[in-house]
Each structure stands twice: as structure tokens, then as C-alpha cells.
C-alpha positions in Angstrom: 0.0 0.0 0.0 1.4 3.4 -0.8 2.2 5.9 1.9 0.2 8.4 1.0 -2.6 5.8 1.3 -1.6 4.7 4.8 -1.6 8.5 6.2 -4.9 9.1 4.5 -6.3 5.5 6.7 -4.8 7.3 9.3 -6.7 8.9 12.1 -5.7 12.4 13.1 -5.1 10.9 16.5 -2.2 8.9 14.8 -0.8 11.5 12.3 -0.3 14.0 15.2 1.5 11.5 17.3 3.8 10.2 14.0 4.6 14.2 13.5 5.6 15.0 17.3 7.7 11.5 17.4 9.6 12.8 14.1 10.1 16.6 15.5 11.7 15.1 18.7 13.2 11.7 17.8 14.9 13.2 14.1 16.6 16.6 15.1 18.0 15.1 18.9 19.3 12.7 16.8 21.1 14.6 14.0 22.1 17.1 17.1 23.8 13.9 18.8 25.3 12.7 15.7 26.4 16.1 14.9 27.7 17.1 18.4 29.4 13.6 18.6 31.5 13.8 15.1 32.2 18.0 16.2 33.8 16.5 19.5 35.5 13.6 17.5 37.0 15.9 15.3 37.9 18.6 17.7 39.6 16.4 20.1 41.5 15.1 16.6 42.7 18.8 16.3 43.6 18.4 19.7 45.8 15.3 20.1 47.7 17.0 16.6 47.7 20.1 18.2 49.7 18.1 21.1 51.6 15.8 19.1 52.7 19.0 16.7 54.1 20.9 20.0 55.8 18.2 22.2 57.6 16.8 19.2 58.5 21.1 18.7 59.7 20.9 22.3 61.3 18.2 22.1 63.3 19.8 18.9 64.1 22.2 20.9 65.4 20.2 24.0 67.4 18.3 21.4 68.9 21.2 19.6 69.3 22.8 23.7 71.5 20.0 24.6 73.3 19.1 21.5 74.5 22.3 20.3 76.3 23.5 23.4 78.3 20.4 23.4 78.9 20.9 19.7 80.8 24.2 20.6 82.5 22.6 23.5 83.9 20.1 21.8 84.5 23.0 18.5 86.8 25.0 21.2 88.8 21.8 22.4 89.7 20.7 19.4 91.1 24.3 18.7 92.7 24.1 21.7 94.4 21.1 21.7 97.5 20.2 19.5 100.2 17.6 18.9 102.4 19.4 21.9 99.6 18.7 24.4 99.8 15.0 23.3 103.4 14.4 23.7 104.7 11.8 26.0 102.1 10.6 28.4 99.7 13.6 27.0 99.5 15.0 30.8 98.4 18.4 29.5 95.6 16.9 27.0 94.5 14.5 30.2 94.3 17.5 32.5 92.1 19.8 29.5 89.8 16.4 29.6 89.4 16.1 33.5 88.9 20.0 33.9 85.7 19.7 31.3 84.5 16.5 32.9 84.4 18.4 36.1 82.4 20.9 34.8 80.1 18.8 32.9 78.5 15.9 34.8 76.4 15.6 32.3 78.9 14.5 29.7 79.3 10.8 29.9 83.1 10.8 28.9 85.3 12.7 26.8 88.6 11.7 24.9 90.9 11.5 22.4 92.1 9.1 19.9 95.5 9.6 17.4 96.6 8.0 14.4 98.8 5.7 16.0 96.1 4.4 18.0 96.7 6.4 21.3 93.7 6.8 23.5 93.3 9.4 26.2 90.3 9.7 28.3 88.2 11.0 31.4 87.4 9.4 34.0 90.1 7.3 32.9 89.0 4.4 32.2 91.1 1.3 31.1 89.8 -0.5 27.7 92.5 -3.0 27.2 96.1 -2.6 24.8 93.9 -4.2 21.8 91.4 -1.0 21.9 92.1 0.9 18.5 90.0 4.4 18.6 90.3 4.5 14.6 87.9 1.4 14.6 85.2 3.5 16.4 82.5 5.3 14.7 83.1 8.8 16.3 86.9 8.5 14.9 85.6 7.6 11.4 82.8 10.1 11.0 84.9 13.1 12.2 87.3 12.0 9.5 85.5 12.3 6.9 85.1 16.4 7.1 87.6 17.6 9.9 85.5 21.3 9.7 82.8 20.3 12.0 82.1 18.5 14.4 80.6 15.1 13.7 77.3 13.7 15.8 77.7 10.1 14.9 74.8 7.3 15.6 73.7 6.0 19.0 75.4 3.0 20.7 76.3 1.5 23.3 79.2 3.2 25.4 82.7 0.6 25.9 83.4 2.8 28.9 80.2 3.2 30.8 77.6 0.6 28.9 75.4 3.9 28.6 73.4 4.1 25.6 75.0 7.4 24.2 75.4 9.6 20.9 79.4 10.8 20.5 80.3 14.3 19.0 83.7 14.0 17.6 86.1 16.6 15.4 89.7 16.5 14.5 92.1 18.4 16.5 93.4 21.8 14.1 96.5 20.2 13.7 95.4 17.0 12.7 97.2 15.2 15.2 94.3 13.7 16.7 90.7 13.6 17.2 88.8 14.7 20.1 85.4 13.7 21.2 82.9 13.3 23.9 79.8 10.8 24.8 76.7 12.7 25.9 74.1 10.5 27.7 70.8 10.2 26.3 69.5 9.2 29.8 68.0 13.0 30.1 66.4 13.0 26.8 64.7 9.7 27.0 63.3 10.8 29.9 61.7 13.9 28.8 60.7 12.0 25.9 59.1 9.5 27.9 57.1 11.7 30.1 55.2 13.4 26.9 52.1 12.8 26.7 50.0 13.0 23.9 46.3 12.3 24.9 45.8 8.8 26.9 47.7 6.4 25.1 50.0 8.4 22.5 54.0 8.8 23.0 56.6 10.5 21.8 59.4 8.7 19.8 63.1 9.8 18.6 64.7 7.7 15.7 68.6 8.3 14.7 69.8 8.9 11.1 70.2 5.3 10.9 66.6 4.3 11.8 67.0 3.1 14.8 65.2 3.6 17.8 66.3 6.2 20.2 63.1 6.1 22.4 60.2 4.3 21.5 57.5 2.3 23.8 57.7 -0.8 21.7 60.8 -1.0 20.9 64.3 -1.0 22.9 66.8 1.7 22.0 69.2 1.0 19.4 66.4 -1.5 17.6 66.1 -1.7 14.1 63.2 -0.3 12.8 61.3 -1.3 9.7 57.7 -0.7 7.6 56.4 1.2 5.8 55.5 3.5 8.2 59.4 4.0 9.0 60.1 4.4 5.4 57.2 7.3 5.3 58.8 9.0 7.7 62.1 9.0 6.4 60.8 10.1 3.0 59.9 13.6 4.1 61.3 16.6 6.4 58.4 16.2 8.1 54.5 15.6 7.7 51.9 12.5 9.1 51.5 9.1 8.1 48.9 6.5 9.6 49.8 3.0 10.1 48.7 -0.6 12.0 51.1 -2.1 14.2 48.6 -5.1 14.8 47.1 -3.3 18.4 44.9 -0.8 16.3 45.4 2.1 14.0 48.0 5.1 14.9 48.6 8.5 13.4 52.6 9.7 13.4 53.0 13.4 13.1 56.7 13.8 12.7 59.9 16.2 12.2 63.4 16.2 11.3 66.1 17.7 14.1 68.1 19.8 11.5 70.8 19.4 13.9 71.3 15.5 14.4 69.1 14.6 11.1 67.0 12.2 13.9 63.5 11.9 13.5 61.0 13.4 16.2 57.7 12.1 16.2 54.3 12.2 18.1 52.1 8.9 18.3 48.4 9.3 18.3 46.1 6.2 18.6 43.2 6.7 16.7 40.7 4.8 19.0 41.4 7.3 21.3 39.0 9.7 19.7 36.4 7.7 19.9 36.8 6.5 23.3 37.3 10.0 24.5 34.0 11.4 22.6 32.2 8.4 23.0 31.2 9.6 27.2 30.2 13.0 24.9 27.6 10.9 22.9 26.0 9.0 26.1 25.8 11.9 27.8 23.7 13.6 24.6 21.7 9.9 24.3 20.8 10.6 27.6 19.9 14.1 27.6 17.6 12.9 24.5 15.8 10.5 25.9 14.7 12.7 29.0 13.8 15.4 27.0 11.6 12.9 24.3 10.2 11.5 27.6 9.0 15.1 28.9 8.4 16.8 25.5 6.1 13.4 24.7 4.5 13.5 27.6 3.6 17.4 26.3 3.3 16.4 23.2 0.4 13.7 24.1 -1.8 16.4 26.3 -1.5 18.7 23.2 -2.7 16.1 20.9 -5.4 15.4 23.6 -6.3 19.0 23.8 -7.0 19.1 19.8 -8.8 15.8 19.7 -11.4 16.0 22.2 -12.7 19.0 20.6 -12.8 17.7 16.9 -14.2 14.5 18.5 -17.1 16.3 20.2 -17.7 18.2 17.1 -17.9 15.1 14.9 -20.3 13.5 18.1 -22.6 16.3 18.0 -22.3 16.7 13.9 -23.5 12.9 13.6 -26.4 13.4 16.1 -27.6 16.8 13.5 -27.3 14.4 11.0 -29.5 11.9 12.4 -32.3 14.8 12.9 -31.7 16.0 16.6 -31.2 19.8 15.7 -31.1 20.7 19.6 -27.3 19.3 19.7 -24.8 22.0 20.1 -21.1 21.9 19.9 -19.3 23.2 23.5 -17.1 26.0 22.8 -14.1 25.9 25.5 -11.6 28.9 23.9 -11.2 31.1 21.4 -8.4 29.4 18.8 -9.2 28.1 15.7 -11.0 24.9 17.3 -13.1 27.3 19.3 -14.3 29.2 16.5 -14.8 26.3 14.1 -17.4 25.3 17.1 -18.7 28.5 17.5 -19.7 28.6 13.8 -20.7 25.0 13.8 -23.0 26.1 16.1 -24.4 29.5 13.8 -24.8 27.0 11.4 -26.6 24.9 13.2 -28.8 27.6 14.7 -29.3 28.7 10.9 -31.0 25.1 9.7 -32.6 24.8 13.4 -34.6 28.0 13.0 -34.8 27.5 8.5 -36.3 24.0 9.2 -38.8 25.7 12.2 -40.1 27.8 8.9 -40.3 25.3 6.6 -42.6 22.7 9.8 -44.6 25.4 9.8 -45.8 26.2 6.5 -45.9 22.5 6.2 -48.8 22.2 8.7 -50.6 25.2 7.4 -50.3 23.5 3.6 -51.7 20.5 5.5 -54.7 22.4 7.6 -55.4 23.9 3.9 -55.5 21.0 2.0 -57.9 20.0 4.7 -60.3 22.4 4.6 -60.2 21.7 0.8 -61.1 18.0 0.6 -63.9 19.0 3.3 -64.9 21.4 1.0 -65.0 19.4 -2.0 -66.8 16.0 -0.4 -69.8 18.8 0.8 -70.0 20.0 -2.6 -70.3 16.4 -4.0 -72.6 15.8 -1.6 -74.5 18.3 -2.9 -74.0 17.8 -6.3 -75.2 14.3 -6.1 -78.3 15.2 -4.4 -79.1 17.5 -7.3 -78.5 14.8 -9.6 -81.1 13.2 -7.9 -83.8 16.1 -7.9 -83.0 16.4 -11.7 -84.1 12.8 -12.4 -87.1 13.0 -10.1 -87.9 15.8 -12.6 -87.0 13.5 -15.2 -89.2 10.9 -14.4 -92.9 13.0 -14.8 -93.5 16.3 -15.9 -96.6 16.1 -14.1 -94.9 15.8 -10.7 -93.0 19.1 -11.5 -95.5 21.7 -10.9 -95.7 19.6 -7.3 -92.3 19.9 -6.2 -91.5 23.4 -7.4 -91.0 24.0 -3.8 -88.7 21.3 -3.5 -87.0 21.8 -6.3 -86.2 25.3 -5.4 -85.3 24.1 -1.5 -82.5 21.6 -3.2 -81.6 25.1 -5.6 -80.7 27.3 -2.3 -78.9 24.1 -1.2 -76.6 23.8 -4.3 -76.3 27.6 -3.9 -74.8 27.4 -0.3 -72.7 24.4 -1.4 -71.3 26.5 -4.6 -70.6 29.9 -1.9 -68.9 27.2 0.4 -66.8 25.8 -2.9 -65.8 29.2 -3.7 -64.7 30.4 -0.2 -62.5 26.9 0.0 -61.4 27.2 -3.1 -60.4 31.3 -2.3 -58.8 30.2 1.1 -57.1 27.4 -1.1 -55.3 29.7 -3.3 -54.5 32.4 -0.7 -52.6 29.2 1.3 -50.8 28.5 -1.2 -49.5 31.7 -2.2 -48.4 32.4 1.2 -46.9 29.0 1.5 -45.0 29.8 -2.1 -44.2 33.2 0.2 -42.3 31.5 2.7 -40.7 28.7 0.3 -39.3 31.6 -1.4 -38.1 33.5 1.9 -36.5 30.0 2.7 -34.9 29.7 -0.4 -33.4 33.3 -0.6 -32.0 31.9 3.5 -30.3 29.3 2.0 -28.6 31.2 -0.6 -27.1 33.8 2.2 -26.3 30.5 4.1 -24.2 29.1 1.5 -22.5 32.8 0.6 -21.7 33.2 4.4 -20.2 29.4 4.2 -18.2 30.6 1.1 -17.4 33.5 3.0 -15.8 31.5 6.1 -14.0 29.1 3.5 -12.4 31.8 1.8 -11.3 33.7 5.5 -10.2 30.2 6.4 -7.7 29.9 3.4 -6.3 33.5 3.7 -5.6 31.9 7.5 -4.0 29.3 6.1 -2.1 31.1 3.7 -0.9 33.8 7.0 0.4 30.9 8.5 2.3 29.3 6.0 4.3 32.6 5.8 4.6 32.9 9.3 6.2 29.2 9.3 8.5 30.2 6.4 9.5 33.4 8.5 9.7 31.1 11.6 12.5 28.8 9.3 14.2 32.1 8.4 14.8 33.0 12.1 15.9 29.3 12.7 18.9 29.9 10.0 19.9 32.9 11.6 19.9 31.3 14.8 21.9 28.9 13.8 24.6 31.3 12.2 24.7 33.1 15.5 25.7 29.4 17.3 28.4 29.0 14.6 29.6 32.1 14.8 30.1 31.9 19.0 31.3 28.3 18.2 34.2 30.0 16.3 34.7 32.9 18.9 34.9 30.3 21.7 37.5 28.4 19.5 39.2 31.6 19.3 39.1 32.8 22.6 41.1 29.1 23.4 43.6 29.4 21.0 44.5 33.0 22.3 44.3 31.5 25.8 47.3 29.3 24.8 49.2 32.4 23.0 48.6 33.6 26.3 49.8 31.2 28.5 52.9 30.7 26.3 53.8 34.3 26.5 53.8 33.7 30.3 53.5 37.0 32.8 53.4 39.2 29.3 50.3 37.3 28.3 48.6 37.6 31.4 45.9 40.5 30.6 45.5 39.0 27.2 44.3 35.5 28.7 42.1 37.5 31.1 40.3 39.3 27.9 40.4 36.0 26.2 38.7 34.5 28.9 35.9 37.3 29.0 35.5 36.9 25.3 34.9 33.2 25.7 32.7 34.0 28.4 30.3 35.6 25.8 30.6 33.7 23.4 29.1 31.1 25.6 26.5 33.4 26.0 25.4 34.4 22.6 25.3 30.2 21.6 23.2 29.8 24.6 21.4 32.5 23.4 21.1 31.6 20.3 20.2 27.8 21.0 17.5 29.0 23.0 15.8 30.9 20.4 16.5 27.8 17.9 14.3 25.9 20.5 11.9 29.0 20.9 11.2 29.0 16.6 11.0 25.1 16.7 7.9 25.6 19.3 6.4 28.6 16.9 6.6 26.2 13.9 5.0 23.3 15.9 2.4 25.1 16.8 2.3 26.7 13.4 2.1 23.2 11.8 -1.0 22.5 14.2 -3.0 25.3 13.1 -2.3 24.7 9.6 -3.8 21.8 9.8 -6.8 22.5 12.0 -7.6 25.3 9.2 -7.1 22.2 6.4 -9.9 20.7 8.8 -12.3 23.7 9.1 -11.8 23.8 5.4 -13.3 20.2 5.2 -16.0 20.8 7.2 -17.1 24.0 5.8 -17.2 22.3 2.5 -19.3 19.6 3.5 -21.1 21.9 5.4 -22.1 23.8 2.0 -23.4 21.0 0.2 -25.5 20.1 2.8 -27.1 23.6 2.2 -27.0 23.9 -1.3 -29.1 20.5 -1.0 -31.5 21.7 1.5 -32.1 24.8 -1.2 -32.6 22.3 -3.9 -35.5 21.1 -1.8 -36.9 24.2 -0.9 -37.3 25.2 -4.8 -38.8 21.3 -5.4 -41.3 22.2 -2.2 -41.8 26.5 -4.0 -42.8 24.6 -7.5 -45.1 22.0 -6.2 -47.1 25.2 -4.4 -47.0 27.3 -7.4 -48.6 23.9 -9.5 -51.0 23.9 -6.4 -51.8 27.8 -6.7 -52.5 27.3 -10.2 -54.8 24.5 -10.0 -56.7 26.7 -7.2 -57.2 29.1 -10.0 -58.5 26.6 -12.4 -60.9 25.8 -9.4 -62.3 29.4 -9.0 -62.8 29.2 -12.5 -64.9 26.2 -12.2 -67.0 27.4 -9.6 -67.6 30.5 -11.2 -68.9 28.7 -13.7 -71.0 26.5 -11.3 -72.0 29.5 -9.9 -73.2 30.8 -12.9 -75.1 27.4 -13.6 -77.1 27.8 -10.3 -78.5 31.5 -11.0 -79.6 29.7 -14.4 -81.1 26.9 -12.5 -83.0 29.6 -10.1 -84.0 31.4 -13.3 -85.3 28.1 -14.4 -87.4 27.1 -11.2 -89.2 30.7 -11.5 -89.9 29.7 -15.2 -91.0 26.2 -13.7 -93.7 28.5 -11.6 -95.1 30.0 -15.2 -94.7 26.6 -17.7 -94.6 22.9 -17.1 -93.4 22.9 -20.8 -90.5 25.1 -20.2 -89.7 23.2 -17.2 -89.5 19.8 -18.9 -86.7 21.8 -21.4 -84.9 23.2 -18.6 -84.7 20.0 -16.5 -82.5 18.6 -19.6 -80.2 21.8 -19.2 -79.8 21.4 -15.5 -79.1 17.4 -15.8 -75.8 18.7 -18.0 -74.8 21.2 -16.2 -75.1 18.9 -13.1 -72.9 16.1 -15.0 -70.5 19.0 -15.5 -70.7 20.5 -12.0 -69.8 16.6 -10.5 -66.7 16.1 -13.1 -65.3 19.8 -11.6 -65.9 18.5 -8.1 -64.2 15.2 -8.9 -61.0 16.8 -10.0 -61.3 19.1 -7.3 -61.2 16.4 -4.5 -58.3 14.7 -6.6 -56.0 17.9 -6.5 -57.3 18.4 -2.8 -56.0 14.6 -2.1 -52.9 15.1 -3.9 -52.1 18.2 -1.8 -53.2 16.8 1.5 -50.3 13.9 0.4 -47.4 16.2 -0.2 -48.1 18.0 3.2 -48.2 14.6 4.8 -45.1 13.6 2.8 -43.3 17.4 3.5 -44.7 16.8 7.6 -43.0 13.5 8.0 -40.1 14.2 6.2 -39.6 16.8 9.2 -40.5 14.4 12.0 -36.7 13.4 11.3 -35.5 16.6 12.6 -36.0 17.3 16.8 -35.8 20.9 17.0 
């Protein structure tokens, strides 16, 4: 079955429940969705924004405790030559233990010749087979005596210490001088960085081997193609899968060593860390579609009851109890669709009243008339029978003159009855046509005031679909003001940590910052509240709409109902005018009759004078009789005809209690 069909089935009881479940269930969803992604994302920018500045800082720790040495070691080899290295090289020994002394930090310094001489402090014995020219420091300052050389991490032979040597050759060339630096210090700031929950901070030599790194043990090889990502680049992010879960790597290069800093991210860790946001907005969404239904189900209650009532007292009207009336408990659109209901009702009550009422005075009429008519048979037939008495002797004429003239008056009273009926006949119904027509002309100003309603009732409609479209427009610009305090209050952070990294300089600017964050809170609370405030205006909006779609129904049907009632108002108008004329046909008739009985007086004076001429006239008076009782006849027919449509018209109003 199509949807359309299925909301059509629907009742209105239904369709208003369906609407409020989709206006609370669909937006607090998108909202969740939307406010779960925006803290997924922004906790991303986060954990970057972490991993970008401890891998800076530790760039700069590196560069801090490298390039001092560097220049150290620069001076010492300036300052040392072959003379300081002659015999038992007391002088060089005593430049090594002075700079020891000073630097704790240093894990040994020394120098190596040619012919395999080795000097060093502490002293430290390495055996007669140790040959510095084997060792890595030795070779690498070799290969550009300029500078000084920062050769790989190992594994001191002196101390054990996993170190990194700095090494150049002395000005004269009659040696090389060069110093371990522990990376004890460094792997321990790098270890303590932390980068979210679970992310780290690692340090890879030139060589791509692990300086510090959680998994792996320092001086481990390192391979993948994650490694050979980072190598490929100065710097940038790569992603990878180490088998525990996905990881993001932003990394640099130390322009100093060439060693590889970089900040670990785990990328579950976004959605562990929003996942408490999302809850917390499930939550939040299923108290408020517990409240706002329970709100939601009194409204609907509030516009059903009414429309329920209405339809119970519209079906009662329509089964003929016209005393029904709609209650009328406000003034919104439901109370003035019952407060018409009830005009109209009022209208038909007091139009059908009219219409009972000419009924029974078309039925006391038609009464009157059929009494009427049977008297004047009456007498007609007892003329007939005078006229054949007359018939039967001339002789017994002369006799009964008297009588004859008696039964003459007779007729005469009976034809002045006929013609007063017959006058009271016609005058009934021309006022009954009266009143059909005065009910008629209602009905016609019933069904232009219902046109009249149906039209105000769509310019409603119309008023409030542009005051939903204007409520929509005010929800846009609602939700730009949210955005834009969403981007102030970003703002307002980020100069926070300006702030807080210029230190006491930045002090009054994180205090403005803070303000400004302040109300930029308050202008997206604002602004949220007047997005809820216009979703409540459209709601209602939406309900009135479709309480005017109803009026609109009912004040259609209620016009055809009318416009039929008219239709049998002008049925009811021409059968009186049919009746008015056949009255006139009547009065015509006994006009005629009446005409016939001052001949038939004539006649019985002439009776008085001749027996001859009486014989002649009793011929005339037999026709005129036969005539007289045919006009009679199709007087009681129209008279029973008339007497059925009132009956008809009477009980067709019966239906109606008024």
C-alpha cells in the first residue's frame, strides 16, 4: 500500500503522534550525531595540536643540549694540539678532566691519534687491543675535519650507557677529540610526553633506529612502511597498524642530528574519548523525548477532544436532533470552528422551524379543501337526484317546485362554500410559495456566508504558511549566530594558549580572552535557546495549519449540505405554485357553477309560469349537473394530492428534533 494511502487511513489521532515522534526523535538525533562527530573531530585537532608541540619541544630540547656540546667540543679541538699530546699527553688529560668536572652531564670525553693512542676522562682502562680508529666517532669526524661530527647511537665501551658521541679533528690533525653525551635525560623527557591517553613520543637516529620508542628498545632496528614514510619527508603524518589498532605519526626532522622526532596518536582514542560526549547527549535525548512526549500527548489530547465532540454532535444533527450544540471551551481556531458550527446549526434549526410550519398550514389547507370538496359532492349528487325526479314526470314538476327550489338554495350554499375553500385554497398557497421563497433566498445567504468562512479560512491558512516560512528564516539565523560563538569560543582558546605561552606578558590578554569566551558562551546559549523558541512557533504553526485544512473540510461539507436543503426548498416553492395554479382553475370552475345555479334559479321561477318550459330546462340542469360533479371530482383529486405532499413534506420533518 502506498504511503500516502496509509496517512490518508490514518486517524488524526495517529498522524499527530507520528509528526511529534519525528520533531523530537529526528533533530535530537542529527544534534547527537552532529555534536558527537564536532567532538570527535575537535579532540582530533587536539591530540595534533599536542603531538605538533611536544615533538617542537622536544626539537628544541634536542637542539638545547646538543649544540652547546657541539661548541665545546669545537673550542677543544682548537685548543688542543700535537704538543699537548706528547709523551704521556698529561696536558691533553688535565684539558679532559677540567671539562669532565664541569660537565657531569657528559658521559666521557677523549681523544684518539693516528697511531692508535687513547686518552680519556674518567680514565677508564679498555684493554692494549682497543684501537680508537675502529670507532665510529673517529671515522665520521674523519670524513670532514670542519665540523664536528654527531655520529649514531650506541652502546658506550666505557660506561655501557646508551649514548650519541660528537667527535672533530684536532686543528692540527694530530688527533681527534670527542665526547659521549648520555641520552638518559632525553629519553626521559621524551618518555614523560604525553599525547592524549595512550599516545607517545618517539626519537629515531639517522640510521633508523630507535632512540626512544615504547615498543621497541633503544638501538632496535626499525622497519615498515610507516618508518620508510617518515624518512621520505622533512616532516608531515602518516597513519599505520602495528597489529594493536590504528595510529597516526606526526613527525619532524632535528636539522641538527638529522634524527627523527615524532608524536604517536592512537586513533581509537577519539572515539573513546567522545564516546562519554555521545552517552551523555543519548541521555539528555531520551529525557527530554520523555518530557516533551508527555507534552506532546496532552497537546494532541487537547486538539482531539474537541474535533471528537464536534464530529459527536455533527452525527447526532445528521441523524435529525437539531437541539445538539457543539461546547465551545476557547477562542483558537477549534473554538471558532465550534462556534460557527454552532451559527450553522442555529441557521437550519430556525430555517427548518419555517419550513414545519408552512408544512402544517399547507396540510390544515389541503384539509379544509377535501372538506370542502366532499360537501359540494354531496350536494351535487343530491341535485342529480332532484334532476331525475324531474325527469321521471313532468306532471310531478309543478308539485315539487318547492322542492326543487329548496334543493336550488342548497346547491347555492354548497357553490358559496366551494368558492370560499377554493379562495382560502389559493391564498394558502401563495403564502406557502411566500415562505418557500423566503427559505430559499436563507439558504442562498447561508451558502455565501459558508463561502465567506471558506475563503477567511484559506487567507488563515495562507498567514500561516508565511509565518512558518518566516519562523524557518529566524531558525537559519539562529543557527549562524551558534556557529559564529562556536568559532569565537574556538578563538578565545587558542588565544588562551598564545597567552599562556607568553607567560606574565600574556597575562591581561588571557584574562580578555577568557571574557571573550565568556560571551561567546552566552550568545550560543542564546542563540540555541531561540532555535528551541522557533522550533515551538513552527510546531504550533504546523497544528494550526492543519486545524484550518480541517475547518476547510468541514465547511465544505457543510455547504453542500445547504446547497441540497435549497434544492429542496425550490422542489417544495414549485409544487405550491402547481397547487396555486390548479386553485385558480378551481375558482374558474365554480364561477362557472355558480353561474349554472343563478340559471337553474332562473329556471325554477320559469318552472312556476310553464310545465313545458320546465321539462326543457330540466334537460339543461341534468348537463350542467354532470358537469358541475366532473369539476368536483378533480377538485377532491387535487385536494388529495395536496393533503399527500403536506403529509409527505410533515414527516419528512418528523426526522429533525428541533
Amino acid at each position: 500500500m502506498p504511503v500516502s494511502a496509509i496517512l490518508r487511513n490514518m486517524s488524526l489521532r495517529l498522524k499527530l503522534i507520528l509528526s511529534f515522534a519525528v520533531i523530537l526523535s529526528v533533530p535530537g538525533l542529527i544534534i547527537g550525531y552532529i555534536s558527537y562527530e564536532t567532538a570527535k573531530s575537535r579532540l582530533a585537532v587536539q591530540l595534533i595540536r599536542s603531538a605538533d608541540e611536544n615533538v617542537a619541544l622536544l626539537d628544541r630540547v634536542i637542539e638545547s643540549e646538543i649544540s652547546g656540546r657541539i661548541k665545546d667540543i669545537d673550542y677543544l679541538a682548537g685548543l688542543v694540539d700535537k704538543e699537548d699530546l706528547q709523551g704521556s699527553g698529561q696536558q691533553a688529560r688535565a684539558y679532559l678532566e677540567e671539562y669532565i668536572k664541569l660537565h657531569p652531564e657528559m658521559n666521557t670525553i677523549f681523544i684518539g691519534t693516528p697511531d692508535k693512542r687513547f686518552l680519556n676522562a674518567p680514565k677508564a682502562d679498555l684493554g692494549a687491543d682497543f684501537d680508537p680508529t675502529s670507532r665510529p666517532w673517529y671515522q665520521t669526524a674523519a670524513k670532514d675535519s670542519s665540523k664536528v661530527a654527531i655520529a649514531a647511537p650506541y652502546i658506550s665501551k666505557t660506561t655501557g650507557d646508551f649514548v650519541i658521541s660528537l667527535s672533530k679533528v684536532l686543528r692540527d690533525g694530530s688527533g681527534t677529540i670527542g665526547a659521549e653525551i648520555k641520552l638518559a635525560n632525553l629519553e626521559a623527557i621524551a618518555q614523560q610526553v604525553s599525547i592524549g591517553q595512550h599516545g607517545f613520543a618517539v626519537l629515531l637516529d639517522q640510521e633508523r633506529k630507535a632512540i626512544v620508542h615504547s615498543e621497541f628498545a633503544a638501538g632496535a632496528d626499525l622497519t615498515g612502511s610507516w618508518v620508510e614514510q617518515v624518512f621520505g619527508a622533512d616532516s608531515g603524518e602518516t597513519v599505520y597498524d602495528d597489529g594493536s589498532g590504528a595510529k597516526r605519526i606526526r613527525y619532524a626532522t632535528n636539522a641538527l642530528t638529522g634524527w627523527k622526532i615524532g608524536g604517536v596518536i592512537e586513533e581509537a582514542e577519539e572515539s573513546e574519548q567522545a564516546a562519554p560526549i555521545l552517552q551523555k547527549t543519548l541521555m539528555v535525548l531520551a529525557a527530554a523525548f520523555l518530557v516533551f512526549g508527555a507534552l506532546a500527548m496532552a497537546i494532541i489530547w487537547l486538539i482531539i477532544k474537541p474535533v471528537r465532540d464536534l464530529g459527536a454532535v455533527a452525527a447526532r444533527i445528521s441523524e435529525g436532533d437539531l437541539t445538539q450544540r457543539a461546547e465551545v471551551r476557547g477562542k483558537d481556531e477549534i473554538g471558532r470552528l465550534g462556534s460557527s458550527f454552532n451559527a450553522m446549526a442555529d441557521s437550519l434549526s430556525s430555517l427548518l422551524t419555517q419550513v414545519q410550519d408552512v408544512s402544517m398550514q399547507v396540510a390544515a389547507s389541503s384539509q379544509e379543501l377535501t372538506a370542502s370538496a366532499e360537501q359540494t359532492s354531496r350536494a351535487t349528487e343530491q341535485i342529480a337526484g332532484s334532476i331525475q325526479e324531474v325527469a321521471e314526470g313532468a306532471s310531478r314538476q309543478v308539485e315539487h317546485v318547492e322542492q326543487g327550489a329548496g334543493s336550488i338554495r342548497l346547491m347555492d350554499q354548497g357553490i358559496g362554500r366551494i368558492a370560499e375553500g377554493s379562495e382560502a385554497v389559493s391564498q394558502s398557497a401563495g403564502e406557502a410559495s411566500l415562505h418557500s421563497n423566503e427559505g430559499l433566498a436563507v439558504m442562498e445567504e447561508a451558502i455565501r456566508q459558508m463561502k465567506r468562512v471558506e475563503q477567511e479560512v484559506s487567507t488563515l491558512n495562507q498567514v500561516m504558511g508565511q509565518l512558518d516560512e518566516r519562523s524557518a528564516a529566524i531558525g537559519e539565523i539562529a543557527a549562524v549566530m551558534t556557529d559564529i560563538a562556536q568559532q569565537t569560543n574556538i578563538l578565545s582558546i587558542n588565544a588562551s594558549i598564545e597567552a599562556a605561552r607568553a607567560g606574565e606578558h600574556g597575562r591581561g590578554f588571557a584574562v580578555v580572552a577568557q571574557e571573550v569566551k565568556k560571551l561567546a558562551e552566552q550568545s550560543r546559549r542564546s542563540a540555541e535557546e531561540i532555535a528551541v523558541r522557533i522550533g515551538t512557533v513552527r510546531r504550533d504553526t504546523d497544528t494550526a495549519v492543519q486545524a484550518t485544512v480541517i475547518v476547510v473540510e468541514g465547511v465544505g461539507r457543510g455547504s453542500e449540505s445547504i446547497r441540497h436543503a435549497g434544492e429542496l426548498f425550490d422542489t417544495i416553492r414549485s409544487m405550491l405554485e402547481q397547487v396555486a395554479e390548479q386553485s385558480d382553475a378551481m375558482n374558474q370552475t365554480v364561477g362557472m357553477i355558480a353561474e349554472e345555479s343563478a340559471n337553474a334559479v332562473e329556471a325554477m321561477a320559469q318552472i312556476s309560469e310553464t310545465t313545458a318550459a320546465t321539462a326543457d330546462n330540466t334537460h339543461d340542469v341534468s348537463s350542467a349537473t354532470q358537469e358541475q360533479l366532473a369539476s368536483m371530482e378533480e377538485i377532491a383529486s387535487s385536494s388529495n394530492a395536496l393533503s399527500r405532499l403536506a403529509e409527505d413534506m410533515q414527516q419528512l420533518m418528523s426526522r429533525f428534533k428541533m
